[in-house]
N, C-alpha and C positions, 0 to 999 in steps of 0.2 A: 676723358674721364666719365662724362655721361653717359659715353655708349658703351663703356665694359660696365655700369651699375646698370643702364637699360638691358642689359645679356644676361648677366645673373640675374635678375630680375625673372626675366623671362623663363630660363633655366628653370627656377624655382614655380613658376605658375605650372610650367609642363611637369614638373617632377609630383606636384600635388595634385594635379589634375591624373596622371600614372597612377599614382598609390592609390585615387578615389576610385578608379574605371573597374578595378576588377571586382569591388565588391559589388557593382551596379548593371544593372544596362540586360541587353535576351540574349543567349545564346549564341548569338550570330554576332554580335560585338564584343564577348566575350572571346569567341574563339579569334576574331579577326588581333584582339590583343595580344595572346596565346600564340598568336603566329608571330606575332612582333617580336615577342618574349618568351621565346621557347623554353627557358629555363627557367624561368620563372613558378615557380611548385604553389604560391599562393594565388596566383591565377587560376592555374588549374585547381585549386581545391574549390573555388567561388564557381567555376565550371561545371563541375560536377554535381556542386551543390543545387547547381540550377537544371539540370538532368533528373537530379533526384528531384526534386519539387516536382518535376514535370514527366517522374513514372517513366521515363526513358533511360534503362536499365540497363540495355545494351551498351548505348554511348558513355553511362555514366564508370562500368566493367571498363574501359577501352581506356577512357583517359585516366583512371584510376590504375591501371596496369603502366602507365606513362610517367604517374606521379612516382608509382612506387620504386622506377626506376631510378630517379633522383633521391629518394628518401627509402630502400629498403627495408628498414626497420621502423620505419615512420615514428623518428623519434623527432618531429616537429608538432607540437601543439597541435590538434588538429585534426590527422592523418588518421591515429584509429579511431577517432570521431566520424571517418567517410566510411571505413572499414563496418565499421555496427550498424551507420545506413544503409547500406550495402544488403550486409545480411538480414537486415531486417525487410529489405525491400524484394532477398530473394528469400524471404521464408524459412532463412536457417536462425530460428527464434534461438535454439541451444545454444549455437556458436557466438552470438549477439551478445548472451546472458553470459556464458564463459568471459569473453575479455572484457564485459564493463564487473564485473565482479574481480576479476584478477586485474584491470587498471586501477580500480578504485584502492589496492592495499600498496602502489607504489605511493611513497612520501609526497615526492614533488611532482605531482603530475601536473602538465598543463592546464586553465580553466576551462577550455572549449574539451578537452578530453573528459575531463571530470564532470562537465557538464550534459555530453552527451550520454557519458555512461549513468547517471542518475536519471534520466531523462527513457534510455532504453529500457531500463530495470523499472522504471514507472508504466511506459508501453506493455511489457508483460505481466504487470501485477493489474494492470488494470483489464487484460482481458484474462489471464488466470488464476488472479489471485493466490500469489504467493505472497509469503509473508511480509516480503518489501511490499507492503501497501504502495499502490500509485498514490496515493494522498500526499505520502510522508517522502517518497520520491519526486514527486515534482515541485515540496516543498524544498526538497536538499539541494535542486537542482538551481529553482530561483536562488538558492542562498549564493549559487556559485554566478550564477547572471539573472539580472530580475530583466528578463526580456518578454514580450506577451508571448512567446509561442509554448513557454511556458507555466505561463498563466491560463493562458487557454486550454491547457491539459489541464490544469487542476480542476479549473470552472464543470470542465468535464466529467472528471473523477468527484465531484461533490452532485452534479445531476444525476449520475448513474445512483448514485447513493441517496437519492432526493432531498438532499438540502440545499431545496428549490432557493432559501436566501441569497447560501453564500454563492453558490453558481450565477443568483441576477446580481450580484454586486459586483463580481470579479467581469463576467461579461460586459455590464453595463458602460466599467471604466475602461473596457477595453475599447467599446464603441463609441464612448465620447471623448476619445484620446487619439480615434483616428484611424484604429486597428479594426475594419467591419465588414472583413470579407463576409463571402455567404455562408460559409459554416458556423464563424462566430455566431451573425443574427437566428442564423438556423437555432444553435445551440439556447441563444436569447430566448429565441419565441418559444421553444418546448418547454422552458423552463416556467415559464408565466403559463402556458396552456395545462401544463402538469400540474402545477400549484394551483390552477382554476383560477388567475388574473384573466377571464377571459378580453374583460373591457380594455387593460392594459395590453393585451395583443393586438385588439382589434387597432388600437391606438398608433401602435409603433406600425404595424401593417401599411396602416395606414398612410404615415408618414410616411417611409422606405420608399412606397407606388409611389408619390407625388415626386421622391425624388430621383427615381428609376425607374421610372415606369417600362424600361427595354430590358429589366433585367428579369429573364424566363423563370427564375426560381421565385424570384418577389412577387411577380403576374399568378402564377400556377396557385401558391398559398395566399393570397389575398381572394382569388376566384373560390379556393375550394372553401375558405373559413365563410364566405356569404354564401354556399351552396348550401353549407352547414347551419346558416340561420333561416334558410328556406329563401335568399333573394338571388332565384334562380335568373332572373333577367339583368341583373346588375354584374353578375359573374360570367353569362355571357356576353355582355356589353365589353366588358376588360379582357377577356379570353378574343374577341372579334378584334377589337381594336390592334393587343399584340399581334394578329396573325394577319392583320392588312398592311403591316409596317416592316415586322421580324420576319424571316423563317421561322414559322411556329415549331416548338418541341414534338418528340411524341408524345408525350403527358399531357400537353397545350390540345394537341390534336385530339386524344381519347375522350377530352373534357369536354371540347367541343362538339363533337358529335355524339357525346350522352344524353339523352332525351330523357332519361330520370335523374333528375337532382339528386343526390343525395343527403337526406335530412338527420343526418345522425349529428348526437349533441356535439354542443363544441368541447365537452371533455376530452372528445375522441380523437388524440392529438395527431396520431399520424394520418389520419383522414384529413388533417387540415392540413398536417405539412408536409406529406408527398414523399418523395426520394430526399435523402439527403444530397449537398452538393459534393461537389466533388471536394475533398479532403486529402494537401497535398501532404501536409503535417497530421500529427497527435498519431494514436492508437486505430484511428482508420485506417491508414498505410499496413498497418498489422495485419487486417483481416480483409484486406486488399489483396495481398501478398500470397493470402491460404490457397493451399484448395481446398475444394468443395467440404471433403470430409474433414480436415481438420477446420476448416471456417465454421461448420457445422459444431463439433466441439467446443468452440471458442464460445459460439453463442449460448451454446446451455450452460458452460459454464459461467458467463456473465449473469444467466436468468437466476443461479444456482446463488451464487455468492458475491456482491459487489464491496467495492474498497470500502472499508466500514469506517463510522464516523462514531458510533457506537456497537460494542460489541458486548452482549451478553450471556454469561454460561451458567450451567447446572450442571456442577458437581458432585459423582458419587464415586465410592468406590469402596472396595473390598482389601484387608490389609492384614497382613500375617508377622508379629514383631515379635523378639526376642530380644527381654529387657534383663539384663543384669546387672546384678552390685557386686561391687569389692572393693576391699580396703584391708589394712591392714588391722588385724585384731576380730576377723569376720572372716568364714564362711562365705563363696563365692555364691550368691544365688540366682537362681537364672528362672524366668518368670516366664513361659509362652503366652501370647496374646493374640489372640484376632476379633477383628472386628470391623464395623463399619465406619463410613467416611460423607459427610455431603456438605455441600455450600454452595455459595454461588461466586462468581467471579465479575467483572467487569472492568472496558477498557471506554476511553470516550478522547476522542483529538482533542489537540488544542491548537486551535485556530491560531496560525501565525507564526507557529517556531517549529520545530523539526521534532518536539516532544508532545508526550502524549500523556494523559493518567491512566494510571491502573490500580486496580483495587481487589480485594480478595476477603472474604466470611468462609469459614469452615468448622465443622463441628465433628468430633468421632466419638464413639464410644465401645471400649471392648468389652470382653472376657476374660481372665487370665487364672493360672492352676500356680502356686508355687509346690513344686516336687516335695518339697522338705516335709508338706503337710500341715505347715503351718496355720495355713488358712483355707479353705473348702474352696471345691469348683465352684465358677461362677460369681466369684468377684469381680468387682467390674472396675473400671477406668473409663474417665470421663475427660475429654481434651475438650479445647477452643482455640481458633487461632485464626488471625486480621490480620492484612493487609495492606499498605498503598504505598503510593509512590508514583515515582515516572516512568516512561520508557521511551528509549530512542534507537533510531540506526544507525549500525555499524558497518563498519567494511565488511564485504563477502556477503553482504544481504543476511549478517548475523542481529537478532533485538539484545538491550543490551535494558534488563528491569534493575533500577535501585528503589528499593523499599523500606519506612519503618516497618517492623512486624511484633506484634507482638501474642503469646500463647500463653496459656495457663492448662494446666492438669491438677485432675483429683483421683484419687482411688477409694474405691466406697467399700468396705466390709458388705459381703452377702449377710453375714448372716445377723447381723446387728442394722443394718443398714445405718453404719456411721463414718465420717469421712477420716479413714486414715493417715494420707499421705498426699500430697502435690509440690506445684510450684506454679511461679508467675516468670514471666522474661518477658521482656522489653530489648529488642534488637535490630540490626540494620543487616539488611537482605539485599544480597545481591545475584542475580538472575542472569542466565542465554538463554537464548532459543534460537531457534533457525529451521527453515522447511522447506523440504526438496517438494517439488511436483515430480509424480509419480506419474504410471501412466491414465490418462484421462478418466475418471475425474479424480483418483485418488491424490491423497497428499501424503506427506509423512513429519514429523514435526519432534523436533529433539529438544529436552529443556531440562535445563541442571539449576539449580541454585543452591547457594550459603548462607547464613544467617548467623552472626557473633553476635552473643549478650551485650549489651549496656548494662542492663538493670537484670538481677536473679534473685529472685528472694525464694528456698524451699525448705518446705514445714515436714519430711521426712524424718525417720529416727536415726538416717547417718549423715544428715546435714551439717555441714561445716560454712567456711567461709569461700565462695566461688573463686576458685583460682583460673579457671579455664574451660571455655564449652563452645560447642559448635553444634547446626542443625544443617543438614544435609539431604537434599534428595536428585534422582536423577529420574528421568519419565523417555521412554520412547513412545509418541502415537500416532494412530495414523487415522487420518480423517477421510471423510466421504458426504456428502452434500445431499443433503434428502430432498431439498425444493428452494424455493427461493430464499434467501435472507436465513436457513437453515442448514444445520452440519450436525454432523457424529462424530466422536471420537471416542477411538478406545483403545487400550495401550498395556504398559507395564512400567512399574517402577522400582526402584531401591529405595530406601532408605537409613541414613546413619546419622546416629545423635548422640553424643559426649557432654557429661556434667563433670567436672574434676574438681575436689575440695581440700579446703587444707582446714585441719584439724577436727578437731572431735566431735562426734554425736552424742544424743543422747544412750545408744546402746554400745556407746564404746568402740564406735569404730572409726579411724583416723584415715586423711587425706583418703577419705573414698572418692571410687569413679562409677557413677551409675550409666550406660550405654545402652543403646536402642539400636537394630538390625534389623531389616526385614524387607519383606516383598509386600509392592501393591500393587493392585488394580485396577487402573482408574480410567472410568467413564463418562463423558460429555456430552451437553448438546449445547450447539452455539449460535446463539438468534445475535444477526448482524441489519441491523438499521441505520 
């Protein structure tokens, strides 16, 4: 009886010590498993996974051609999670973005699916800035696994965008939890040298040497950040040292045989911290992957526009409406109007959920003629109308704005200059948008939204009691990037609006519907900080 529980026993240690092996161990222990377990598909994905890490592209094509023979439709958790590394590692950034955008609207997708495809759609917003902000992508991503490789993109995506804070906070616990490869601290130390922590660099510098002093990337930026405070002898001392013990770098090498220090301040961050390291994750792998000319592209576009943390606009535009009334016991009047449009808009993250605020101020004012000659050209109408609310993302890399809104209108007599007619509303707005990347560096950008009353009160002469209204517009535009932190847009839009009453005015006219049609104009600028 002891010896069949000592078997199972045993049984059981080899069968967990199996399932541990393939997520662990180089390549060479991995494959020797893989031999073992030739059919085994979740070896080979841990496989491959480790090929990708390690930029070997070929191997990773070859066993992924093996997987997909057991899984041809890779309907294992997983599988189009290698497929999006894959493209992403050979530069088919389109194809990448096609299936995490088309996985993302199946219901029940796997979490490693789901996760990757948030994660690649982060990869491209962060070096092209499409609408799926990388911020709000690598937030959707954590929600599906709070793993640091993922956090580590974000820390990223908030340094490119300088909010040198939250990038040292998420960093920081990535470092004191254990996670501290050299890009991590790379990322750490720009982030305090950017911010001008210089003493806090010098600090952690510091530290890192004493505790690696073999590692070539720690030696190289600890040497240049004293070259940069003028202790030219104390950075040759550590640059000498590494190169009687290591194979010095070339960089190690270049330092050493520089005979002029270089005294430039310690602002000057990449004089202090050199090449970055090798980056077998995030958004490096991206621009790893380019060539020249599109790697080229990528960077202006980074200098051009980064994932915003705040976003603000200056709205104007030009707009041509046909307002009419009707009801019954009235003459159908129809009102031509044009005029101007401006405000401002803005959006700002919220730290921590996958939502965002958004907010809007606008002001217009026209002109309008009634044909009938009731009232002389150049009467005019006066609008206002606010905004806020939230915004989040949706599948397909769609934004998805809910808003209160609320607007008021007046119309002024020219010739008496006294206020005739308006209204007030108080209502809930609901918004898409979505943005193709165009060819570099154009965008293009599509935005509809709705708006139903809660609250209508209007002081018109065929005002009744609100039975029914709606505000409506649709915008195509297409943007273009002027410089950093800076954009254009400018576009075309529709517009349609419905007021429907039930009962009577004071000029006798019953269940009127007054309605608003027209064409606009509208033009932006959008500073992104």
């Amino acid at each position: 009886m002891s010896y069949v529980l000592g078997l199972l026993l045993l049984c059981v240690v080899v069968q967990v010590s199996a399932a541990s092996a393939p997520s662990s161990g180089s390549v060479e222990q991995l494959r020797i498993f893989l031999n073992q377990n030739p059919y085994d598909n979740n070896v080979r994905r841990h496989l491959i996974e480790k090929h990708l890490e390690l930029h070997q592209s070929a191997e990773a094509h070859a066993e992924f051609a093996s997987y997909k023979k057991l899984d041809p439709h890779l309907n294992v958790d997983g599988g189009n999670a290698l497929q999006m590394r894959l493209d992403m590692l050979d530069g088919k950034f389109g194809a990448a973005k096609h299936l995490a955008l088309k996985l993302l609207t199946v219901p029940q997708l796997g979490a490693e699916d789901r996760y990757r495809a948030h994660l690649t759609l982060g990869d491209l917003a962060y070096v092209h800035f499409t609408s799926g902000d990388a911020v709000s992508r690598y937030k959707k991503a954590l929600s599906v696994k709070p793993v640091p490789e993922a956090k580590h993109r974000l820390a990223r995506a908030y340094l490119q965008n300088k909010k040198y804070g939250r990038a040292q906070g998420i960093l920081s616990d990535l470092i004191g939890v254990g996670y501290a490869s050299d890009p991590v601290r790379y990322d750490y130390l720009q982030s305090l040298l950017e911010a001008g922590q210089n003493q806090a660099a010098a600090l952690r510098l510091s530290q890192w040497y004493s505790e690696e002093p073999g590692n070539p990337w720690i030696v190289t930026a600890h040497a240049r950040f004293l070259l940069s405070l003028g202790q030219d002898e104390s950075a040759r001392m550590i640059l000498q040292q590494y190169a009687e013990i290591y194979q010095p770098t070339t960089e190690i090498d270049e330092l050493l045989r520089s005979t002029q220090p270089q005294r430039t301040p310690t602002a000057e961050t990449v004089m202090v911290l050199g090449l970055r390291p090798e980056m077998p994750v995030n958004a490096g792998v991206v621009r790893g992957a380019a060539s020249a000319g599109e790697a080229a592209g990528k960077q202006a576009m980074e200098s051009s526009l980064s994932p915003r943390h705040w976003q603000m606009q200056a709205v104007a535009g030009y707009q041509m409406i046909n307002n009419r009334v009707e009801g019954q016991g009235f003459n159908s009047l129809l009102s031509p109007e044009a005029g101007y449009v401006a405000g401002v808009a803005a959006e700002t993250d919220n730290e921590g959920s996958a939502y965002s605020f958004v907010g809007r101020a606008r002001t217009s004012w026209q002109t309008y003629k009634i044909p009938s000659g009731l009232q002389q050209n150049g009467d005019r109408s006066q609008a206002f109308d606010i905004a806020g609310g939230l915004q989040t993302l949706l599948a397909a890399d769609w934004q998805l704005q809910m808003q209160l809104n609320y607007r008021s209108r007046s119309g002024i007599e020219s010739a008496t200059n006294t206020y005739v007619s308006g209204y007030q509303m108080l209502g809930v707005q609901a918004g898409v948008s979505k943005t193709w990347q165009l060819r570099f560096p154009w965008s293009f950008e599509v935005h509809a939204d709705l708006t139903l009353p809660v609250y209508f009160t209007e002081s018109t002469a065929e005002s009744g009691q609100l039975r029914f209204g709606y505000f409506s517009s649709l915008q195509a535009l297409a943007q273009y990037p002027l410089r950093e932190g800076l954009a254009f847009r400018a576009g075309l839009g529709l517009v349609r609006n419905e007021i429907q009453f039930n009962g009577n005015g004071s000029r006798g006219v019953t269940d009127a519907t007054d309605s608003e049609e027209g064409l606009m104009i509208p033009v932006s600028l959008t500073w992104v900080y």
